[in-house]
N, C-alpha and C positions, 0 to 999 in steps of 0.2 A: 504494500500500500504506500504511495505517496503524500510524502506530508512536505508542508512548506514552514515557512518561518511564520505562520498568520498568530502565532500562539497557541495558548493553553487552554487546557479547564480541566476541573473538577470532577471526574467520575465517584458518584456514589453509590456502594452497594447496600441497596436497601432489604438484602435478603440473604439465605443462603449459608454456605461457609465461612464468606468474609464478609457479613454481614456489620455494617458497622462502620467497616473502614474507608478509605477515600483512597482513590490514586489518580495524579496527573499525566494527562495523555495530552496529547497536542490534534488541533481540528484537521480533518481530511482538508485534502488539496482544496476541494469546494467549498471550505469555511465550513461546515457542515459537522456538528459532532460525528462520531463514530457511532455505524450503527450496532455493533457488537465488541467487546474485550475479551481477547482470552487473555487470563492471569496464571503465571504458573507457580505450583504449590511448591512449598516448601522445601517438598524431597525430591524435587524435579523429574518425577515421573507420572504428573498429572496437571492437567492446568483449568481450571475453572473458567467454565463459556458463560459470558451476561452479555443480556441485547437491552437495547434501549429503551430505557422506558417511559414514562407522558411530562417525569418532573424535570423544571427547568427554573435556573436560576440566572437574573441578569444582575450585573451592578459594575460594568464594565465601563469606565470614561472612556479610554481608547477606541474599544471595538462595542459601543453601545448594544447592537443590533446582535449580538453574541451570548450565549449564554457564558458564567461564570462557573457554570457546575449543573451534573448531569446525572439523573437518577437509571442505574442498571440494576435488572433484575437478574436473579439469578436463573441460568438454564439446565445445566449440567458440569458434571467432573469428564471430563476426556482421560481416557491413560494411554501414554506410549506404550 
């Protein structure tokens, strides 16, 4: 996936295994959050799938029209 220099935000997992926690990911090439994360576990031989989900947070002077943080839900554990 291509990403550009447009910045960041706020993924948050409001479910799940890593329910709770936040990680920063940077906007697809489109400006566009990302419509799924996979996160990998611990022991690196699994990684946690989240897709996007309805919440959205703005408070960005720079890139107004952006959101600041992004609610994901959780989908699945994948294992190598």
């Amino acid at each position: 996936m291509a990403t550009t220099a447009t910045g960041t935000y706020t993924a948050k997992l409001t479910d799940g295994p890593l329910e709770g926690k936040t990680v920063t990911t940077e906007f697809l090439e489109s400006g566009d959050p990302r419509p799924r994360l996979e996160i990998p576990a611990d022991s690196g031989k699994k990684r946690y799938l989240y897709m996007r989900g309805a919440g959205l947070e703005f408070g960005s002077s720079e890139f107004p029209e952006r959101p600041t943080a992004v609610d994901y839900r959780f989908i699945e554990a994948v294992f190598d």
